[in-house]
C-alpha positions in Angstrom: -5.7 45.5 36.1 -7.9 42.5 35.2 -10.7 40.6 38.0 -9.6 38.0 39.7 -11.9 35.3 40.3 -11.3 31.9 42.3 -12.9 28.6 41.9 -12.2 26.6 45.1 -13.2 23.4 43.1 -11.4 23.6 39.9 -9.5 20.2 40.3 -8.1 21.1 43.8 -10.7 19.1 45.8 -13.0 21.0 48.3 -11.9 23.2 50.6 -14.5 22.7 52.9 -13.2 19.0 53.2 -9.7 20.1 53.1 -10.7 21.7 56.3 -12.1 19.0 57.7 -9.2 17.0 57.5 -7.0 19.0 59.4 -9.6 19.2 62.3 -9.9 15.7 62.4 -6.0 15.8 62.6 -6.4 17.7 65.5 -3.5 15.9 67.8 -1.5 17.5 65.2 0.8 16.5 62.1 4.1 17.2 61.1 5.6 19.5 58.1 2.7 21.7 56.1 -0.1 20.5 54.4 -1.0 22.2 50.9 -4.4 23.2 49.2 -4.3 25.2 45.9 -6.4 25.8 43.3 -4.8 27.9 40.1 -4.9 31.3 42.2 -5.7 30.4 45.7 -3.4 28.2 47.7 -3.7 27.7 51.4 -1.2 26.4 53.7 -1.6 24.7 57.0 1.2 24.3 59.4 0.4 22.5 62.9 2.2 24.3 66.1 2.8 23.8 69.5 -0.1 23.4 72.2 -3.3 22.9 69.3 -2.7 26.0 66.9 -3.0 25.6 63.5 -1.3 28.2 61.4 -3.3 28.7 57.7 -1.8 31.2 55.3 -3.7 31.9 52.6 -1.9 33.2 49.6 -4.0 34.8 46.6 -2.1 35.1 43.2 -2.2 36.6 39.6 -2.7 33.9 36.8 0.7 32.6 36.2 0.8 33.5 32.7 0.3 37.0 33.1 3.4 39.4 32.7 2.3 41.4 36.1 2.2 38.7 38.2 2.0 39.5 42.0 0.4 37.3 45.3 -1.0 38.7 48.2 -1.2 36.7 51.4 -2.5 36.8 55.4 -1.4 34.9 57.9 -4.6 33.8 60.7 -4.6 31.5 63.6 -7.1 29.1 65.2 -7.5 26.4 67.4 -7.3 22.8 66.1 -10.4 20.6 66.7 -13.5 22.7 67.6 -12.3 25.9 65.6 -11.1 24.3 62.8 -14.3 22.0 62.5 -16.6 25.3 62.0 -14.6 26.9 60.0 -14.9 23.9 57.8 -19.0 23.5 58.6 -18.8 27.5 57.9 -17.0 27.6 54.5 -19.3 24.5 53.2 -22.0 26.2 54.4 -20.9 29.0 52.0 -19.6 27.3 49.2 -23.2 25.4 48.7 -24.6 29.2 48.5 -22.7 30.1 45.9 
């Protein structure tokens, strides 16, 4: 089976910034809000009392034949949380 290898900037916009967005949406927002680049797309659904719902999904290039996607559901609080997670993932990103 081949690598797979994910560029969070290939077009998609950061993901850092993405991030950031939603924790400056911290009252909340309604319906899902979408990041993706061509393997990676991450999903962010606002619930009830501050939680912000992010699935991550990881896929197989679309034009393969095999194609699968693996994906985790994880949890945190909007505001606070959300704002390191974003300070934590730039702070990663800028390593790389």
């Amino acid at each position: 089976m081949p690598d797979v290898t994910v560029a969070v900037w290939d077009g998609a916009g950061d993901l850092a910034s993405f991030l950031q967005e939603l924790a400056d949406d911290f009252r909340g927002w309604t319906g899902e809000r979408t990041w993706h680049t061509n393997q990676l797309v991450l999903q962010a659904v606002f619930q009830s009392g501050g939680r912000i719902e992010l699935t991550w999904k990881l896929r197989a290039w679309a034009a393969q034949q095999a194609a699968w996607e693996a994906s985790v559901t994880t949890w945190i609080e909007g505001g606070q949380q959300l704002t390191a997670l974003a300070s934590d993932v730039e702070a990663f990103l800028a390593r790389n």
